[in-house]
PLY file of the C-alpha trace (Angstrom):
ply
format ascii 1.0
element vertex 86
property float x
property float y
property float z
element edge 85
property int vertex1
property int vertex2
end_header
-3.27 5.84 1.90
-0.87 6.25 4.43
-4.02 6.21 7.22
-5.55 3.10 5.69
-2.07 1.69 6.23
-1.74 3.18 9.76
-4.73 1.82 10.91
-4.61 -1.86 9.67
-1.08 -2.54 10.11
-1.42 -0.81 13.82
1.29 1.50 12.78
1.53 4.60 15.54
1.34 7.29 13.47
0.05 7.63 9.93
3.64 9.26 8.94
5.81 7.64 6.55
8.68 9.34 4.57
9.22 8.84 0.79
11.98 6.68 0.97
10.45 4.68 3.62
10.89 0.49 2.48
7.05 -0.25 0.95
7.95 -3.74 2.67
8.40 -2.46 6.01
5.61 0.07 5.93
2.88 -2.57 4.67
4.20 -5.07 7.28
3.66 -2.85 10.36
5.56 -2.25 13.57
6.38 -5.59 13.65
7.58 -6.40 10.44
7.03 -9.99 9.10
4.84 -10.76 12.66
1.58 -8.85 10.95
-1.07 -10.93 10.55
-1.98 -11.88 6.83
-5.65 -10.90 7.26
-4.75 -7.42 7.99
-2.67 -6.44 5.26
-4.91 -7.98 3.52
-7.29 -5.62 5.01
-5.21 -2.68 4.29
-5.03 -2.91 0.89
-8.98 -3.93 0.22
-9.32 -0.22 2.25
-7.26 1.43 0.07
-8.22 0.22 -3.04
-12.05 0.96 -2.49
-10.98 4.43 -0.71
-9.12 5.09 -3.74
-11.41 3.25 -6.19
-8.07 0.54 -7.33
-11.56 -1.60 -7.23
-10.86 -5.02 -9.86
-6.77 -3.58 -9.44
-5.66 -6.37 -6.69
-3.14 -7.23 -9.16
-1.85 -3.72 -9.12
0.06 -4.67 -5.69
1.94 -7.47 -7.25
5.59 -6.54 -7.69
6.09 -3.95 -5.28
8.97 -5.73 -3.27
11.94 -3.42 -3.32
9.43 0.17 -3.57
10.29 2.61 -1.54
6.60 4.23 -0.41
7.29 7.21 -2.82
7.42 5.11 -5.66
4.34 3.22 -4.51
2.41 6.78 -4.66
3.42 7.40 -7.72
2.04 4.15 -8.98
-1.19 4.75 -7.19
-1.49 8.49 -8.97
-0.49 6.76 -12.64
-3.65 3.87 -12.45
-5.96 6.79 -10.88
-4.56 9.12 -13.87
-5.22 6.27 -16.00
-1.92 6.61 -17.36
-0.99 2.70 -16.50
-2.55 -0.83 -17.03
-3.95 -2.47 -13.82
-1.84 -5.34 -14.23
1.57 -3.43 -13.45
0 1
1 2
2 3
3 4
4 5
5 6
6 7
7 8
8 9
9 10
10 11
11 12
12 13
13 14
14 15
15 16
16 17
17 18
18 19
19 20
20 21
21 22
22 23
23 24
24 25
25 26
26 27
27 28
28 29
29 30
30 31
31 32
32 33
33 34
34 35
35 36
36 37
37 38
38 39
39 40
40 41
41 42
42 43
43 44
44 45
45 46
46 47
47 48
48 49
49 50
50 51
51 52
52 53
53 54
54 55
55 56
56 57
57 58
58 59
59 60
60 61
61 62
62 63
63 64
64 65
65 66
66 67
67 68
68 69
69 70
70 71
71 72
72 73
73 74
74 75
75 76
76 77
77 78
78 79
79 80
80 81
81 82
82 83
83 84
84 85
């Protein structure tokens, strides 16, 4: 995840720590001045990387996650342990 992120969002390093601002880290080194189209990007690649396929709606209230918390989420839906519309 943290790659996908990386790579689309033309973040440095793939390195993020777990109380690292979701916001910030999805928005990329420029936060705010990141292109719609590739965040967009990012999260298509990490949803079929971690098969979230038909879970867009899995991203929707994340404001205010810290990155931790948004790994967490991930692990519950692949666990199966939470509805894709969370």
């Amino acid at each position: 995840m943290s790659e996908s992120i990386a790579k689309y969002v033309k973040w440095p390093t793939p390195y993020f720590l777990p109380d690292d601002s979701y916001e910030v880290i999805i928005c990329g080194v420029h936060f705010l001045g990141v292109s719609f189209p590739d965040y967009e990007m990012a999260l298509a690649y990490i949803e079929e990387k971690l098969s979230l396929n038909g879970k867009s709606s899995f991203w929707v209230n994340m404001d205010g996650c810290t990155f931790i918390e948004v790994v967490a989420r991930v692990k519950k839906v692949l666990n199966g342990n939470i509805q894709k519309d969370v």
